[in-house]
N, C-alpha and C positions, 0 to 999 in steps of 0.2 A: 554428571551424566545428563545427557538431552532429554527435554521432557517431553520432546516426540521423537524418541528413537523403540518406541511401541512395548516396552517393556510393563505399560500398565494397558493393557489390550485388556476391553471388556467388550463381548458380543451377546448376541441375541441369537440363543440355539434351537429353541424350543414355540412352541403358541403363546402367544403374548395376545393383549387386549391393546389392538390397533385402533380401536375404532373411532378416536377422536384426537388421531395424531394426522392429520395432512401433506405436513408440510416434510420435506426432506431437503438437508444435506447435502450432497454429492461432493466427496473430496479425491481428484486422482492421487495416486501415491507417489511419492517422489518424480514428481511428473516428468521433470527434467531427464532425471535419472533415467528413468522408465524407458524412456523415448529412446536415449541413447545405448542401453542395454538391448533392446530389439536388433542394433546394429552390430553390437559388440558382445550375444551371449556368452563369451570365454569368461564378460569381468562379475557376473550374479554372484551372491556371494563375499563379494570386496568388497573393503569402500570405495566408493566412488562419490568423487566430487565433479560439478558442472559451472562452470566461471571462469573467470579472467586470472593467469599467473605474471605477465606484467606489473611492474610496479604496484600498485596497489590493487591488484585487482581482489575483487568481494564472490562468498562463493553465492552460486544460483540456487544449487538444488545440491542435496546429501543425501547419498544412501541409507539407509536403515542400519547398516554396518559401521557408517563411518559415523553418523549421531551416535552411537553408543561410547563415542572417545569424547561428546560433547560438542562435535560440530554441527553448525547449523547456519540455516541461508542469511544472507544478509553478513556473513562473519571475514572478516578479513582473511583473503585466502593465505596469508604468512601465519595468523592463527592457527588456523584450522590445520595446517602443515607439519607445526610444532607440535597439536594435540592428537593427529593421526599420522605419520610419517612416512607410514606406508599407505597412505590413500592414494591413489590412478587419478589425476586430473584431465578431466577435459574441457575442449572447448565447444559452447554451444550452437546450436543447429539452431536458429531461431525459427527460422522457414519449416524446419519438422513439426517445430513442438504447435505452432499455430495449426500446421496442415490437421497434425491430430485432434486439435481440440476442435477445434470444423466440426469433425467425425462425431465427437466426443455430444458434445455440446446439438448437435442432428437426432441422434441419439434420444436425451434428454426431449428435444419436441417434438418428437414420435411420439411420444407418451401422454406429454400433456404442453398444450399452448403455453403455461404459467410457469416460465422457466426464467430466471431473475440471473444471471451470471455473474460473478463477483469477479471474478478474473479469469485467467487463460485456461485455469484447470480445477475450477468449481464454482456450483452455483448452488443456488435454491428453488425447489418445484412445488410448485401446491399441485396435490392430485386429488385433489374435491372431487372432482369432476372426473376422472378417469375411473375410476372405481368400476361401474357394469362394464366397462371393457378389459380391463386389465387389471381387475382383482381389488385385496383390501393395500393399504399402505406400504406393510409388510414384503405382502406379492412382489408386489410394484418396483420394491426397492432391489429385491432378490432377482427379479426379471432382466432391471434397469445393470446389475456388477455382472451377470452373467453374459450379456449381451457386450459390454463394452470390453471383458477380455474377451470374447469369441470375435470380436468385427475386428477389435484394435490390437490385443494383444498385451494391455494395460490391464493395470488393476484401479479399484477406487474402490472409496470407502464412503461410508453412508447413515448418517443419524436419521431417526425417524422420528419425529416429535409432534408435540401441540402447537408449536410457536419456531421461529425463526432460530431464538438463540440459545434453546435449548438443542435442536436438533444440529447446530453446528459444536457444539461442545458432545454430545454424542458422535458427530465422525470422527473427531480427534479424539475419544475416548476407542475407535472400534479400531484404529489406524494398528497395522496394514491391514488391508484386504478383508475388510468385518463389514458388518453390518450394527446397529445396536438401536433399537426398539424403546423409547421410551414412552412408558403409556402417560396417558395427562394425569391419571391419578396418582402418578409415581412422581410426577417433576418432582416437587420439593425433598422429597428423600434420594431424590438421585442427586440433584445438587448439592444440599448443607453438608457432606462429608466432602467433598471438592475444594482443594485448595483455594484462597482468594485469588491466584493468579488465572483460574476459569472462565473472572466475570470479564464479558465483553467490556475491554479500554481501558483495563487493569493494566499496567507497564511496571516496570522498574519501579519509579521514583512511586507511583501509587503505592506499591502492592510494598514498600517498603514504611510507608506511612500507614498503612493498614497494621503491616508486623509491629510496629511501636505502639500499636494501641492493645495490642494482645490479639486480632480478630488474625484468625490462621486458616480460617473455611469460611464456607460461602454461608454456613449457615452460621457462625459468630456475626457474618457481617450483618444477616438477617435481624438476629439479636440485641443487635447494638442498638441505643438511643441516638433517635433522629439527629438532638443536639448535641451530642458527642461525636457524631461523623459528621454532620455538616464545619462542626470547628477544623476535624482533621484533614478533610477534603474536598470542602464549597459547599454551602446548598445545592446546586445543580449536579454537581457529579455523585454527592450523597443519595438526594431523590434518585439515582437510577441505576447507585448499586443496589438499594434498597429493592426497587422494582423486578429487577433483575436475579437477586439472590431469592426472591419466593417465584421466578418462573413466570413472572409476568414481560410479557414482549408483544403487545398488540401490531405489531408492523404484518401489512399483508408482501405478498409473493409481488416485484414490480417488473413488470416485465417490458417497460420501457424506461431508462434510466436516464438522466438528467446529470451532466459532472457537477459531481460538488467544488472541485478547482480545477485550474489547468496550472500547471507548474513546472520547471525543469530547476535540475542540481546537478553538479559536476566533481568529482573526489579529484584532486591533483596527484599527479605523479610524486610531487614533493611539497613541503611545508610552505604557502606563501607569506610571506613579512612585510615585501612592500606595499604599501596604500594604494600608490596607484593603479599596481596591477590587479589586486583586489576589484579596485572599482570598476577597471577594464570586463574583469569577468563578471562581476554583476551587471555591468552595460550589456556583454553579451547575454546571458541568462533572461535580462528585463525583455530583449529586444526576442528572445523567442516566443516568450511566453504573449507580449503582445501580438505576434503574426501567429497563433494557434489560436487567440481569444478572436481576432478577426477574422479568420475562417470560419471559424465556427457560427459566426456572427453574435457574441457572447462579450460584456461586459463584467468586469468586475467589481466590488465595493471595496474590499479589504486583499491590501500588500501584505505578504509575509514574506518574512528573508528571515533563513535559514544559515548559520554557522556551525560548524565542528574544528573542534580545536584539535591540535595533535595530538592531545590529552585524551580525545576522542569525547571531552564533553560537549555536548549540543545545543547550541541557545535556538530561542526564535525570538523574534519581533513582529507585530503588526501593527499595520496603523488603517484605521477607514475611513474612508474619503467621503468630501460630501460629495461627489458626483460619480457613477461609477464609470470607468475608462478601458481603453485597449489600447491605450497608449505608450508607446513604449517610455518616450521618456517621462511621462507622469510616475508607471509602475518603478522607474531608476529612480527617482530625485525621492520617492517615499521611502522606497526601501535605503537608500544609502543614507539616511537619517540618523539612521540608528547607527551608524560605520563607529562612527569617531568614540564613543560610549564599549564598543564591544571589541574595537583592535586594540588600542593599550601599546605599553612601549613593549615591543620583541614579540606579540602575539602571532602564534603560527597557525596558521586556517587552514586544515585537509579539505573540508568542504566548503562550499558554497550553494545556496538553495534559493528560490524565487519563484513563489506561488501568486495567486489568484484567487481569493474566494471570495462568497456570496455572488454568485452570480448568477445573471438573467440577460435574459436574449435583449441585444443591441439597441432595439427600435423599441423599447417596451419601453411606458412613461419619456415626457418629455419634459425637456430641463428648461429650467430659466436662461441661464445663461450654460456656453461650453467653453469652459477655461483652458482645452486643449484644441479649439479650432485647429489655429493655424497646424500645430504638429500635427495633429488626426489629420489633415489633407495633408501634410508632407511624407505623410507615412504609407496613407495608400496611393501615391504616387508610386513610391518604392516600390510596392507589393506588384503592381502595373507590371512597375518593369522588370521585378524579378518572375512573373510570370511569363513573358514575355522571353528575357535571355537567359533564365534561372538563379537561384540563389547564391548571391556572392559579387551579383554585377554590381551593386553600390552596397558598400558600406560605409561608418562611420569613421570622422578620422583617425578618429580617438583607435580604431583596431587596426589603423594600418599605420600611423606614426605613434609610436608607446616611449611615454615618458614626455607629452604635454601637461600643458600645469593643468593640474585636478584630473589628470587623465584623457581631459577634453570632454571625458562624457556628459556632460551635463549642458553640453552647448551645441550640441551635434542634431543636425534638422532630420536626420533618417540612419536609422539603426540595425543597420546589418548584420551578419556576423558570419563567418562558415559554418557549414553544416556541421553537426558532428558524426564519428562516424559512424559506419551502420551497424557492427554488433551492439554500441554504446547505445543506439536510438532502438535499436530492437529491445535489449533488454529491457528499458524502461519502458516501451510498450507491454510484455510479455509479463514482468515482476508486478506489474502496476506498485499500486502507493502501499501494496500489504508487508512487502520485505521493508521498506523505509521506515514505514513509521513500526514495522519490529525493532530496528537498529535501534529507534529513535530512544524506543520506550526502554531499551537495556542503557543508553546511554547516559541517559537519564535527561531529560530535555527542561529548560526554561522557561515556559513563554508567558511574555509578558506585554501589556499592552504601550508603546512607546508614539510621542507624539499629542494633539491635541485630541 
């Protein structure tokens, strides 16, 4: 059964001691859903699924109906078919669900400036400071669900806590359509009955290593000796389920946010085997993710490339550079490093991934030397003139003759690609990095440091 198909609903009915909880929550309910149900009242009630039925396609958003067969976002929509059979699929509105969350998210700074958004259809509010206008936390929050199904027609749910990551594990304790109030003097006994899979960055492969040590709640994991978790699962990720299981989360409300990566991945219609088509599409992938970092005007330190096998297990790799880049063929030649180690003979790749991280604005600190001259001027030549005639007027050879040796990529002065299309570019804007790295963490992921 899905652990969010709302069957462990706990709300806040009554007067509660708000007075040193600020911070809220805001989670829409099956947003997608939601959206699409205002068009289609006949399907309330059903399941209903939102995604791609082509080839592979993954689903967006689950009804409340259809999680209760075990379906959920991020799942392969031939899954999710076999576990619900009578689910209603559809295809998504990307242009609604944004127009909504406009509304949605308008809403929220009405209330209060301190409005931190996580993605398309929740965020986080500090209402310190709205109080003599709009009541205690409580109010605020009851004001805040009332108003976005009267404007929008949506429901959302809402934790109300001391700190960040208590009050987001309270909206997915109120989910659907709750509220749940946790006063600060409650945190710790609201959590230690809480499964470990609660603590924020808990996944699969963790919360599997927690189970072999016997810790089954948040408050075993409380319990445990420092040097018995740091053996099971690092010093650093130790110290912060530590922190985290007694309700400690010093992070304030940001309400101007900074990317921590820029990245793109691609799921194939079918299983790839050959090398160099592989490369091809890491070529393309590199070559995106470099013209997003130069827009932005954004450098990166550290490559990750990202694999899924058919098997559906998920590796990564990184490697940090001594200089950071926006280069395309810099972020190719790193990431294809690690190829020859992770394809093996008959290996079949559904995915392929190509991030960015640690990153800082372009012009910040200067280098000794730039090992990517010549390509960083061959590349915003390109950019030039794909502004100029648009994307696709030059690319590399390597994507328009396939089956040069080594792909060609690695020798190619400007790295084009086509666009992809627009439901696939939507979603990944609309999903952000929360449905991936869900996939990631059931998948069970690798990552491991490769290179010098």
């Amino acid at each position: 059964m899905s652990k969010q198909d709302g069957s462990s609903r706990q709300v806040t009915t009554g007067p509660v001691d708000d007075s040193a909880t600020p911070i809220l929550h805001v989670d829409m309910d099956a947003f997608f859903v939601s959206v699409e149900l205002l068009k289609r009242p006949e399907l309330r009630g059903r399941p209903v699924l939102v995604g791609g039925t082509a080839g592979r396609g993954v689903v967006s958003a689950a009804s409340y109906e259809a999680r209760r067969y075990g379906v959920n976002s991020a799942m392969p929509m031939s899954i999710a078919l076999q576990r619900c059979p009578n689910a209603v699929v559809l295809r998504g509105d990307y242009a609604s669900y944004s127009r909504y969350s406009k509304e949605v998210m308008g809403i929220f700074e009405s209330i209060t400036p301190l409005v931190e958004p996580l993605s398309i259809d929740e965020a986080f509010l500090d209402v310190s400071g709205a109080r003599r206008l709009h009541g205690s936390p409580a109010e605020i929050a009851w004001t805040i669900r009332q108003r976005v199904q009267r404007e929008t027609g949506l429901t959302c749910s809402i934790g109300v806590a001391a700190s960040k990551y208590v009050a987001k594990v309270a909206s997915s304790r109120a989910k659907p359509d709750g509220m749940l109030v946790v006063p600060a003097s409650d945190t710790v006994a609201f959590l230690h009955p809480l499964p470990v899979s609660a603590l924020w960055g808990v996944g699969r492969v963790t919360e599997e290593s927690l189970l072999r040590l016997g810790l089954r709640t948040v408050g075993d994991v409380a319990a445990m000796p420092a040097d018995a978790l740091e053996r099971a699962v690092g010093p650093s990720l130790a110290a912060r389920l530590t922190r985290l299981a007694d309700g400690i989360d010093p992070r304030d409300v940001e309400t101007t946010r900074s990317e921590k990566s820029i990245g793109h991945e691609v799921t194939f219609g079918h299983d790839l085997t050959d090398p160099e088509q592989i490369r091809r599409e890491l070529l393309r992938l590199s070559d995106d993710v470099a013209v997003r970092l130069r827009r932005a005007g954004l450098v990166g330190r550290t490559v990750v490339l990202k694999l899924r096998y058919g098997d559906f297990r998920t590796v990564t790799r990184s490697r940090t550079l001594g200089e950071p880049t926006d280069v395309a063929r810099r972020i190719y030649d790193e990431a294809q490093a690690a190829l020859p180690e992770l394809l093996g003979d008959g290996a079949r790749i559904r995915l392929i991934g190509v991030r960015a991280e640690h990153l800082r604005p372009s012009g910040g600190g200067a280098m000794l030397w730039d090992p990517d001259e010549e390509w960083r001027e061959a590349e915003r030549a390109v950019d030039e003139v794909t502004a100029r005639f648009g994307r696709g007027a030059v690319r590399p050879a390597a994507l328009v003759r396939p089956g040069g040796a080594d792909g060609g990529a690695a020798r190619v002065p400007s790295m084009r690609r086509k666009p992809v299309d627009a439901e696939g570019r939507a979603r990944l804007d609309a999903e952000r990095a929360e449905a991936a790295e869900a996939a990631e963490g059931r998948a069970g992921v690798d990552r491991t440091q490769f290179g010098g």
